[in-house]
NUDORO-413729 format. One record per residue (C-alpha): x, y, z; residue number from 0. Coordinates in steps of 0.05 Angstrom, whole numbers, padded with zeros to 5 digits. Example, Ala and Ser with C-alpha at 12.3 -4.5 7.8 and 13.67 -1.06 7.14 Angstrom:
X;Y;Z;nr
00246;-00090;00156;0
00273;-00021;00143;1
//
This chain:
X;Y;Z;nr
-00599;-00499;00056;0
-00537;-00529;00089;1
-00539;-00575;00149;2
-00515;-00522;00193;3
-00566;-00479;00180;4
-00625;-00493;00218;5
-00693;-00526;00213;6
-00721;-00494;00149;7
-00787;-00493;00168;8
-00770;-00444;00226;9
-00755;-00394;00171;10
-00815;-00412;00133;11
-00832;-00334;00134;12
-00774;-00309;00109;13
-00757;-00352;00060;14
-00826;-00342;00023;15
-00809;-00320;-00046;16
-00884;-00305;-00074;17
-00865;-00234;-00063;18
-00838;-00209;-00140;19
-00780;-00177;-00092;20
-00743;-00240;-00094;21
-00722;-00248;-00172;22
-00671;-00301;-00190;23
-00667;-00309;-00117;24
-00707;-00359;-00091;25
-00688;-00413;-00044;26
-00693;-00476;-00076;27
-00705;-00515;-00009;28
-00756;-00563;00019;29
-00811;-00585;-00012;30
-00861;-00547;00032;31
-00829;-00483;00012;32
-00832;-00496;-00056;33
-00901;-00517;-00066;34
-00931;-00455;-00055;35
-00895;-00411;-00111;36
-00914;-00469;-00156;37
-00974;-00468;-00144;38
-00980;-00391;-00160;39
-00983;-00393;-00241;40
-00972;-00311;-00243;41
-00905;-00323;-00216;42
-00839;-00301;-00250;43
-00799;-00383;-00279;44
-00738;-00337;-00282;45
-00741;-00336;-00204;46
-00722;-00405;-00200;47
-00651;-00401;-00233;48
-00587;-00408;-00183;49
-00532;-00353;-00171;50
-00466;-00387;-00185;51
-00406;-00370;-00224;52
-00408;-00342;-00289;53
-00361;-00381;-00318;54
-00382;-00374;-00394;55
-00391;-00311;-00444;56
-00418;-00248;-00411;57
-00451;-00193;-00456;58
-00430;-00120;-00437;59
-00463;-00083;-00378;60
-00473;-00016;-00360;61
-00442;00014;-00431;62
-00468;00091;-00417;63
-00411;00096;-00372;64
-00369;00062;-00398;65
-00370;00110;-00460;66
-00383;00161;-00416;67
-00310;00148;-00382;68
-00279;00135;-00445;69
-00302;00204;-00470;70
-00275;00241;-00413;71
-00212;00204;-00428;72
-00204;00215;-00499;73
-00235;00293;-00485;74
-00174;00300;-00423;75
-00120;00268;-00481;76
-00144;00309;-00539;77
-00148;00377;-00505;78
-00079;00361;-00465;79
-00045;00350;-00536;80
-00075;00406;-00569;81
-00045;00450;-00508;82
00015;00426;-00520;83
00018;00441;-00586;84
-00010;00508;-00574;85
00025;00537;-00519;86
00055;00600;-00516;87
00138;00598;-00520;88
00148;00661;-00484;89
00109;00643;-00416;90
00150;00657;-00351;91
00190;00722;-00400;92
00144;00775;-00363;93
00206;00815;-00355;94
00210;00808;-00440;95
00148;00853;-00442;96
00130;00913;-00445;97
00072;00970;-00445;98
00073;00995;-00513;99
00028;01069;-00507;100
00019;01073;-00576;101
-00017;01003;-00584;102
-00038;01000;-00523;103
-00010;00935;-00521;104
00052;00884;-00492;105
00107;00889;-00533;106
00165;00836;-00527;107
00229;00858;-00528;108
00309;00814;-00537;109
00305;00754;-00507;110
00389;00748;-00495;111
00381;00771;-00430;112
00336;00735;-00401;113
00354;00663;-00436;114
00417;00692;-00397;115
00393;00679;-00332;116
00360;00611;-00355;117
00418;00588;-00371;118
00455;00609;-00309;119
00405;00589;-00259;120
00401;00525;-00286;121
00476;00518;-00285;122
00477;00531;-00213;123
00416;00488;-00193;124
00450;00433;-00237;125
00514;00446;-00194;126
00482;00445;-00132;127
00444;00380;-00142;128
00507;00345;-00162;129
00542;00364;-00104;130
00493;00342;-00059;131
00526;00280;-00048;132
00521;00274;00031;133
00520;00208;00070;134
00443;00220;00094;135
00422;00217;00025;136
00467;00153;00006;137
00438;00119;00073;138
00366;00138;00054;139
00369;00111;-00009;140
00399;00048;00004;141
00359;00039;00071;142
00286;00054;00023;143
00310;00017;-00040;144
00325;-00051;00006;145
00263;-00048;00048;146
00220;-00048;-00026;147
00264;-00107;-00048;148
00250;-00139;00019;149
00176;-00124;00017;150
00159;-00173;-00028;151
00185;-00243;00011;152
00160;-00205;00076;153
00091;-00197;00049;154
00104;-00271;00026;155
00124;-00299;00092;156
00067;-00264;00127;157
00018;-00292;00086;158
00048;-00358;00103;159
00052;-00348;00169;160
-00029;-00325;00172;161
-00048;-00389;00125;162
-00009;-00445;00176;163
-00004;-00403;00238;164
-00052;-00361;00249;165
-00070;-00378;00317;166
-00004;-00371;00341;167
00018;-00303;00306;168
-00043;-00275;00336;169
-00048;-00289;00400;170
00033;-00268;00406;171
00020;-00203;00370;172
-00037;-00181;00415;173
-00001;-00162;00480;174
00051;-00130;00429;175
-00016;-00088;00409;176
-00005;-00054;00477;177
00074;-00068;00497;178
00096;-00034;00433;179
00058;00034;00444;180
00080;00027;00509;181
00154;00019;00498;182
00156;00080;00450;183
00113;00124;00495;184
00166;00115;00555;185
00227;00123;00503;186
00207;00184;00476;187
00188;00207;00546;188
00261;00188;00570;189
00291;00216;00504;190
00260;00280;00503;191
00271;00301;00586;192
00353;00262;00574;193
00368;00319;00519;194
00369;00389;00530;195
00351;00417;00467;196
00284;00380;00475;197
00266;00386;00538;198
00267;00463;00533;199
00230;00466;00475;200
00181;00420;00507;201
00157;00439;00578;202
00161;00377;00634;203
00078;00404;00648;204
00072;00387;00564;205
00115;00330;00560;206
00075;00301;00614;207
00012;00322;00586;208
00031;00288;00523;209
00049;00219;00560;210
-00020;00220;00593;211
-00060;00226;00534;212
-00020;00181;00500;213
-00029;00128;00559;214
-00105;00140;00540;215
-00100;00118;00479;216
-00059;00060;00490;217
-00120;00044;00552;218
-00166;00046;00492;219
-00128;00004;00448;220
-00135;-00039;00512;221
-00208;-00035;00518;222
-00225;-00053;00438;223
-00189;-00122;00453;224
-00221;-00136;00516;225
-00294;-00122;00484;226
-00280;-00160;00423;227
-00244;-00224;00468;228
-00304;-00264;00456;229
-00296;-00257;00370;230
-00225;-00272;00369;231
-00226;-00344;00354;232
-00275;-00335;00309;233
-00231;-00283;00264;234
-00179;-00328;00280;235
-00207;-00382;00230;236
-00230;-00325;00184;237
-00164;-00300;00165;238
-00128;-00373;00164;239
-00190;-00386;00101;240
-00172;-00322;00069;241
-00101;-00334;00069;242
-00107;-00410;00045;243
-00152;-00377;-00012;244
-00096;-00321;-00022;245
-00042;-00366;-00027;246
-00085;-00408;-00085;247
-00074;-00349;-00116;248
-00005;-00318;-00111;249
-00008;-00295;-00175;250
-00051;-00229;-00151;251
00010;-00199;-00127;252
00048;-00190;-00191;253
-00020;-00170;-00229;254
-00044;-00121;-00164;255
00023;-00071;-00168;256
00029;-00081;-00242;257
-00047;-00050;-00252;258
-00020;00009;-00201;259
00041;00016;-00237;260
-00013;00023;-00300;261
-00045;00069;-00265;262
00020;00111;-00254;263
00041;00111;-00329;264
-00028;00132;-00346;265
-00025;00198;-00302;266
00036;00214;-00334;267
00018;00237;-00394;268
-00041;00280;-00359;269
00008;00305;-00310;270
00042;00328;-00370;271
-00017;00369;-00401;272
-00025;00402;-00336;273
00034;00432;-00343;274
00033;00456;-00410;275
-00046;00482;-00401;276
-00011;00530;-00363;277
00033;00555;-00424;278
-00040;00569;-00463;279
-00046;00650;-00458;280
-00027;00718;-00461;281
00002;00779;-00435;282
-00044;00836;-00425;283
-00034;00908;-00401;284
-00053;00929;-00335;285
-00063;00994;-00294;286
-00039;00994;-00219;287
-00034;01065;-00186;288
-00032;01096;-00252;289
00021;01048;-00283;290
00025;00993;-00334;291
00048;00937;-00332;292
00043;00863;-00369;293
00016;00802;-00334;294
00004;00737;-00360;295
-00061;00712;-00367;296
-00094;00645;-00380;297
-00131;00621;-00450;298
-00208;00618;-00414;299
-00215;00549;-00439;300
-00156;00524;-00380;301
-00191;00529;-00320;302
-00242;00485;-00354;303
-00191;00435;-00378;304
-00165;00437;-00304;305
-00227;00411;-00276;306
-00234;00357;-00327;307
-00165;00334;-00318;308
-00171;00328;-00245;309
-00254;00291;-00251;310
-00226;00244;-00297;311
-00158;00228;-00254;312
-00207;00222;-00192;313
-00259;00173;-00224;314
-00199;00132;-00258;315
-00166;00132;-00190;316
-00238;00094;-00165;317
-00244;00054;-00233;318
-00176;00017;-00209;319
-00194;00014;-00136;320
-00254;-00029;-00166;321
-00225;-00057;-00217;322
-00169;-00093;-00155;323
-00231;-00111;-00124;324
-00264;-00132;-00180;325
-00202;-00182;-00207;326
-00190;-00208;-00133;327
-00264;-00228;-00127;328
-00266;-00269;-00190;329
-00208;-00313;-00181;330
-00230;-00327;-00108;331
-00297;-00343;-00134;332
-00263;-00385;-00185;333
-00229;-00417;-00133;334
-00287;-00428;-00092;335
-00329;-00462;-00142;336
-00289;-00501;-00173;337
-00265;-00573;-00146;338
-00202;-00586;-00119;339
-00182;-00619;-00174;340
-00204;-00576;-00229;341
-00181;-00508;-00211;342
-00181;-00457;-00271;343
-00110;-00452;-00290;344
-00115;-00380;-00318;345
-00179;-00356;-00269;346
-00137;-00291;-00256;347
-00130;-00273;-00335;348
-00205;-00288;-00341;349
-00217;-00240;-00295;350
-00177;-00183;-00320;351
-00209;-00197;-00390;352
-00277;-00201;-00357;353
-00250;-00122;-00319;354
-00226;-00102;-00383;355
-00282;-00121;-00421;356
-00354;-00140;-00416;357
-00357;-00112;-00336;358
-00322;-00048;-00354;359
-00382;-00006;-00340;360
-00402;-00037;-00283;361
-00332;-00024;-00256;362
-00334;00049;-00279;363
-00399;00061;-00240;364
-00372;00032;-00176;365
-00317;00080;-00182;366
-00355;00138;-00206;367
-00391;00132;-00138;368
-00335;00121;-00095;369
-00311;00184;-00126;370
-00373;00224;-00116;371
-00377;00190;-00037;372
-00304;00214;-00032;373
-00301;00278;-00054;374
-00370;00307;-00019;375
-00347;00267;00038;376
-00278;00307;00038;377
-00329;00382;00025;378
-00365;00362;00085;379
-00312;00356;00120;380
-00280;00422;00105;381
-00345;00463;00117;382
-00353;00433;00189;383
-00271;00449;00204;384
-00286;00516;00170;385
-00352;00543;00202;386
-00372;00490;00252;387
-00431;00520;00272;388
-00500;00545;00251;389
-00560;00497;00249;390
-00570;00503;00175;391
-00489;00478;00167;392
-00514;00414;00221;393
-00571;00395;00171;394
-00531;00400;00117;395
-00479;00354;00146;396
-00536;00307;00169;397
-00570;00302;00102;398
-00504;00285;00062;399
-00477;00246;00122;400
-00539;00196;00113;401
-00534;00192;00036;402
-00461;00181;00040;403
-00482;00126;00086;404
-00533;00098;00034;405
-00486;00098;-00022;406
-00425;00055;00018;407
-00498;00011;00042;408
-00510;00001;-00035;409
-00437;-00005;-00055;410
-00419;-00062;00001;411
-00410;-00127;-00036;412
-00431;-00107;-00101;413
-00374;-00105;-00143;414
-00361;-00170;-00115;415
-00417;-00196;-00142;416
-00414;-00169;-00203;417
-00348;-00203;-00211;418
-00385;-00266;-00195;419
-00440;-00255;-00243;420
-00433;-00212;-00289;421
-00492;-00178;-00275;422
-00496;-00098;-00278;423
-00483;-00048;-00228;424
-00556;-00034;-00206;425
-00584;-00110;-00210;426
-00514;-00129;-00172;427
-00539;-00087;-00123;428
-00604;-00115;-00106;429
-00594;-00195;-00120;430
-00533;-00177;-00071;431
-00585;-00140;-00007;432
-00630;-00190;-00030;433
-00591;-00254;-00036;434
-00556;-00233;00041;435
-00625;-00211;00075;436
-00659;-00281;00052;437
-00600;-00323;00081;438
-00602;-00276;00153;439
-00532;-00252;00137;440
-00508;-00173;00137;441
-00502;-00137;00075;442
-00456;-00088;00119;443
-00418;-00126;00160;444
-00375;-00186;00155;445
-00319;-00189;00216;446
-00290;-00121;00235;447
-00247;-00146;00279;448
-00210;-00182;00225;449
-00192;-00113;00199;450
-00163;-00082;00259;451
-00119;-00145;00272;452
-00085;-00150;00213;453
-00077;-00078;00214;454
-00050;-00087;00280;455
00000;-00139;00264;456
00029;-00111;00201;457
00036;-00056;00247;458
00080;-00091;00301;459
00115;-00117;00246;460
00142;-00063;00212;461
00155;-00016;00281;462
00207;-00085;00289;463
00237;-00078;00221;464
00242;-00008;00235;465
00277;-00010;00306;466
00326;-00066;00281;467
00338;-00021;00222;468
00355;00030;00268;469
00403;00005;00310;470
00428;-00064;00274;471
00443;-00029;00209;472
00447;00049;00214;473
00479;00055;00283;474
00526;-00007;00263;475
00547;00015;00194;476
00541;00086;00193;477
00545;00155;00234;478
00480;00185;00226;479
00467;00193;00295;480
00397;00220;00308;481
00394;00224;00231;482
00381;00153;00234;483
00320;00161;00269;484
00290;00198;00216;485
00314;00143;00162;486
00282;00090;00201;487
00219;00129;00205;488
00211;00129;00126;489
00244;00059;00117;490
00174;00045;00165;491
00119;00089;00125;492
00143;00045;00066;493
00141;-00014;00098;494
00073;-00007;00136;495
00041;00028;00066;496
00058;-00039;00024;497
00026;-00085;00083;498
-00029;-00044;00081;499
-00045;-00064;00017;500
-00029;-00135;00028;501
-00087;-00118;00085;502
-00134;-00093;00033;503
-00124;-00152;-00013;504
-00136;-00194;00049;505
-00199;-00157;00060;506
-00221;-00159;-00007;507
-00203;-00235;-00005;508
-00250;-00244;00053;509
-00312;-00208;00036;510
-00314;-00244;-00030;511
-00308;-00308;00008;512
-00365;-00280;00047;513
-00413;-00267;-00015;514
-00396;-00340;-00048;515
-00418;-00369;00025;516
-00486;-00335;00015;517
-00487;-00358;-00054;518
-00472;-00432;-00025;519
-00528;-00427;00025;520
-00578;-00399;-00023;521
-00567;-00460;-00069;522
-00564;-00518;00001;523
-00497;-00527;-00033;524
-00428;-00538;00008;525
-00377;-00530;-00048;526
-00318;-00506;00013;527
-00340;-00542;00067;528
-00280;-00517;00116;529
-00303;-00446;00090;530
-00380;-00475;00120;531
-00352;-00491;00185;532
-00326;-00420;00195;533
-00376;-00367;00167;534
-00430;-00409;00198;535
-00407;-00384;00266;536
-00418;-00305;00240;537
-00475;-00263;00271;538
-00530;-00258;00228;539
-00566;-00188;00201;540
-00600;-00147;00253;541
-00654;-00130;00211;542
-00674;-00205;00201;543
-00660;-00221;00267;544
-00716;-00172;00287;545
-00770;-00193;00236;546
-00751;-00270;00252;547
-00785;-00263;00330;548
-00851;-00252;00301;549
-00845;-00289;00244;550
-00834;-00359;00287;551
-00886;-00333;00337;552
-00937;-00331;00275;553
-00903;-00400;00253;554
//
């Protein structure tokens, strides 16, 4: 155990590893912990070896899903080019057919007509496109194309900013947590009663009503900062480690967006064989009031190939999530163990190998959860906003509210570790409760709060690109008037949605840090000893915190 960590014998209890629940997790410590597992001759030697990074050959893991996944795949590619291949040429011609009484059958009949109309309706939607050439649209554009070009070096400077000022940026973005809401609250308010149009569409009694509840928002916006006060130093120091381990490893933010981008090329082709699924069919005859008439009418095998396009666009949706996560964690851990002076030069294309490869399954697991958690989570959800009451509908919701709750419990930090390791999905799982229960630290929580403030600052951030895109660019350069507004709006969404993910890498950044701490204090190893001095100062598990009373009373 490290220095910081205590008197071991104090933990004597918790620490005891006789139990067979503690495999390849046992706390190589003092002497007086050890000697009683040695002396036990039943016990496992396997529970002796050291979690660390796996930095040689790993043999493949979990491969039932991973063929599993890679037969959906091939199933949603094979089925999507056979539809192409067999669709139907004279979909959307229902005006072509025709009830034929004698064969009791649609009949086609010419074609000229209609190919006609095709022709003329797409010469007039081709005209009316090009001659949508207003200055709204040219302002748009330009204003959205340079805030992606700039969102690069701003991501870059922020992350610069967090490594070497951290202390500063936050502590001069917190009272903008509350000025900025503020500030826009009033405006609006001003805005909307100065203008006539909007203030008889909105009532003063509404408009006022709005600015109250508003106000009580902001006051709890207030409240979350004043109850956390005490942690803010404390996530202080835990983002300035994440972003010194970040910018170690710059080279995440061309491989991130280029895996997205992946992911985007891939759904292209699927998006595709939607389309043409719908091509796959018929016209039939049908009786209305004593009529007929010709409808179209799907092959039966589309709905089907509907469902398994969309499953397998879900689940590969999750497999990239994970597979982010999974990259991120192993060249952090790479960082992390290695020395100084012998950091892997190509740790981030060992871990995309290692994604690719060998850890595949264990990454198409994670995300075949995530996408069952997601998509029950999103049922649930509907059924209480459609019929929110009934005591059998509050069960319900109970019952797959607390197993959606177990699954994110198992999911927390494993992926991370698998990254680490190697190990599979299921044994990721338990070394990870396992390895974070024996060192008294929280396999559910790490520091919130460092979350909500980056959130909040990439926030204040882009609401001040926003307004000085507003009215130092638009209102200087151009006339859009309140168009502007609206451009600065969207030349914000983009702007906030790319810091989010710089957010999420952050996250991801700090959580692995997290599980290679653990690692460090189950082996009394420092191998970061400025990552020590922070994550030392983190709260440790409830649970343990609760058996370790009685435990040093027995003691």
């Amino acid at each position: 155990m490290a220095a910081d960590d205590g008197d071991p014998s104090k933990f004597a209890a918790i620490y005891d590893s006789s139990s067979p629940s503690h495999p390849l997790l046992s706390k190589p410590s003092t002497s007086a912990l050890d000697s009683p597992r040695r002396s036990d001759p039943e016990s496992d030697p396997t529970q002796f070896l050291q979690i660390s990074y796996n930095f040689g050959p790993r043999p493949f893991k979990d491969i039932p899903f991973l063929l599993l996944f890679d037969l959906l795949v091939l199933s949603t590619f094979a089925f999507g080019i056979f539809s192409v291949f067999h669709r139907n040429s004279d979909y959307g011609s229902s005006s072509s057919f025709t009830y034929d009484f004698t064969s009791s059958s649609c009949v086609k009949n010419s074609t000229f007509a209609n190919n006609n109309a095709y022709w003329a309706s797409s010469t007039v939607m081709y005209g009316l496109l090009s001659s949508s050439d207003s200055v709204f649209e040219k302002n748009l554009i330009w204003t959205l194309v340079v805030t992606l070009i700039l969102s690069a070096p701003f991501c870059f400077s922020v992350l610069l900013l967090l490594k070497h000022y951290t202390k500063q940026i936050v502590y001069a973005c917190l009272p903008l947590f509350v000025l900025f809401p503020i500030f826009f609250n009033v405006y609006w308010f001003v805005a909307c009663t100065l203008s006539s149009s909007c203030s008889h569409s909105l009532p003063l009694a509404y408009r006022i009503l709005v600015l109250v509840f508003l106000f009580l928002v902001i006051g709890i916006i207030v409240w979350i900062i004043v109850a956390n006060w005490h942690r803010i130093e404390l996530t202080i120091q835990i983002i300035g480690v994440a972003s010194d381990a970040l910018s170690k490893n710059l080279k995440l933010f061309l491989v991130l967006p280029l895996l997205t981008l992946g992911l985007v090329v891939y759904y292209a082709p699927i998006v595709v064989f939607l389309v043409f699924a719908r091509f796959n069919g018929k016209f039939v005859p049908r009786e209305l009031d004593g009529d007929y008439f010709c409808e179209w009418q799907e092959d039966s095998w589309v709905p089907a190939y509907y469902a398994l396009a969309i499953l397998t666009m879900l689940w590969s949706l999750a497999v990239m999530v994970e597979m982010q996560v999974y990259v991120i964690s192993g060249a952090i851990a790479q960082w992390y163990f290695s020395k100084e002076d012998s950091i892997p030069k190509k740790c981030i294309r060992s871990s995309l190998r290692n994604a690719f490869g060998q850890s595949f399954g264990t990454i198409c697991v994670s995300g075949l959860l995530i996408c069952i958690v997601r998509v029950v989570r999103a049922i649930v959800d509907n059924a209480r906003e459609e019929n929110p009451q009934g005591i059998v509908n509050l069960v319900l919701r109970c019952c797959a509210n607390a197993l959606l709750g177990a699954l994110d419990y198992l999911n927390k930090f494993t992926i991370n570790f698998a990254a680490i390791t190697g190990e599979a999905y299921c044994t990721s799982a338990k070394m990870t409760y396992e390895l974070l229960r024996r060192n008294l630290l929280s396999a559910v929580f790490v520091e919130t709060v460092s979350t909500r403030i980056l959130t909040g600052i990439v926030s204040v951030l882009s609401a001040a690109y926003a307004v000085a895109q507003t009215w130092a660019v638009l209102r200087g350069v151009s006339n859009l008037g309140k168009d502007s507004y609206l451009v600065a709006i969207l030349a914000w969404v983009v702007l906030i949605v790319i810091l989010a993910f710089f957010v999420h890498v952050l996250d991801d950044v700090i959580d692995t840090i997290y599980v290679c701490y653990a690692i460090d204090r189950d082996k009394g190893d420092v191998c970061k000893q400025e990552v020590h001095e922070v994550y030392v100062h983190l709260p440790i598990s409830r649970s343990t915190r609760s058996s370790l009373i009685p435990n040093a009373l027995n003691a």
